[in-house]
N, C-alpha and C positions, 0 to 999 in steps of 0.2 A: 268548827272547821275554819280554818285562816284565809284570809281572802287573799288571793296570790295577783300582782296585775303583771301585765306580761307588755314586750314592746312591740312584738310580732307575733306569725302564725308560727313562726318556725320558732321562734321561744318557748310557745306554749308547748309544740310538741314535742320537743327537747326533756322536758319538766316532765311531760309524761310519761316519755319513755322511760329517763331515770326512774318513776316513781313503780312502772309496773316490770322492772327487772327479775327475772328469776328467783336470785341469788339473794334478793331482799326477804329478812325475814320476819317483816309484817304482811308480807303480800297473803297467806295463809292465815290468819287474825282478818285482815282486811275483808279477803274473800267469805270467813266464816259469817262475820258482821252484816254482812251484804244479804246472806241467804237469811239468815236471823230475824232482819227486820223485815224480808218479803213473806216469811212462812207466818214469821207475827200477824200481817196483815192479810194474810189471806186463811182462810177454814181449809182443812182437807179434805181431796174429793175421796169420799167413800166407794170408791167401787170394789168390791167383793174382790179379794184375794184369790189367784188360781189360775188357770186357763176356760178360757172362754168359745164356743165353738159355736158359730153363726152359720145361717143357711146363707143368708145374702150380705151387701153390704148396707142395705138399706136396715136390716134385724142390728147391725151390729151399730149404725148410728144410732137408730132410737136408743141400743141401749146407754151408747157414752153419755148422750144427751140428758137422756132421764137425771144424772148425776153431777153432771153440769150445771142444768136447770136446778137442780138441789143449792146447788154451793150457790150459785148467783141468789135466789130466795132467802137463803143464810145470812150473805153479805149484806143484802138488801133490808133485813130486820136487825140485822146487828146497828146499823148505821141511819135507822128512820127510832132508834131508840131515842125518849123524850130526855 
């Protein structure tokens, strides 16, 4: 990636704007890339496919949680890997 230096604020965001126009057609590549390298780095949460019907909100956190807790323990042994 090129290191760009700029003279002011209002340069910089001049630059940016150009860069994230519409009609630009890297901006779609760009945004693909973005998501690519975040799903790379992170596991997926498993939670069961469907609808889900809870009594309270309290039933319906433990269960996000449980799955959460899952993916954080994941990441956490991915990463204490020798």
């Amino acid at each position: 990636m090129p290191v760009r230096k700029f003279r002011s604020i209002e340069e910089m965001n001049a630059f940016d704007n150009q860069q994230m126009r519409r009609d630009d057609p890297n901006l779609i590549r760009r945004i693909q890339s973005h998501w690519d390298t975040w799903r790379d780095l992170l596991p997926p949460l498993n939670i069961p496919k469907g609808v889900h019907k809870f009594r309270n909100i309290e039933e319906m956190n433990a269960f996000k949680e449980r799955y959460v807790n899952e993916r954080i323990a994941r990441i956490r042994a991915e990463r204490v890997k020798p």
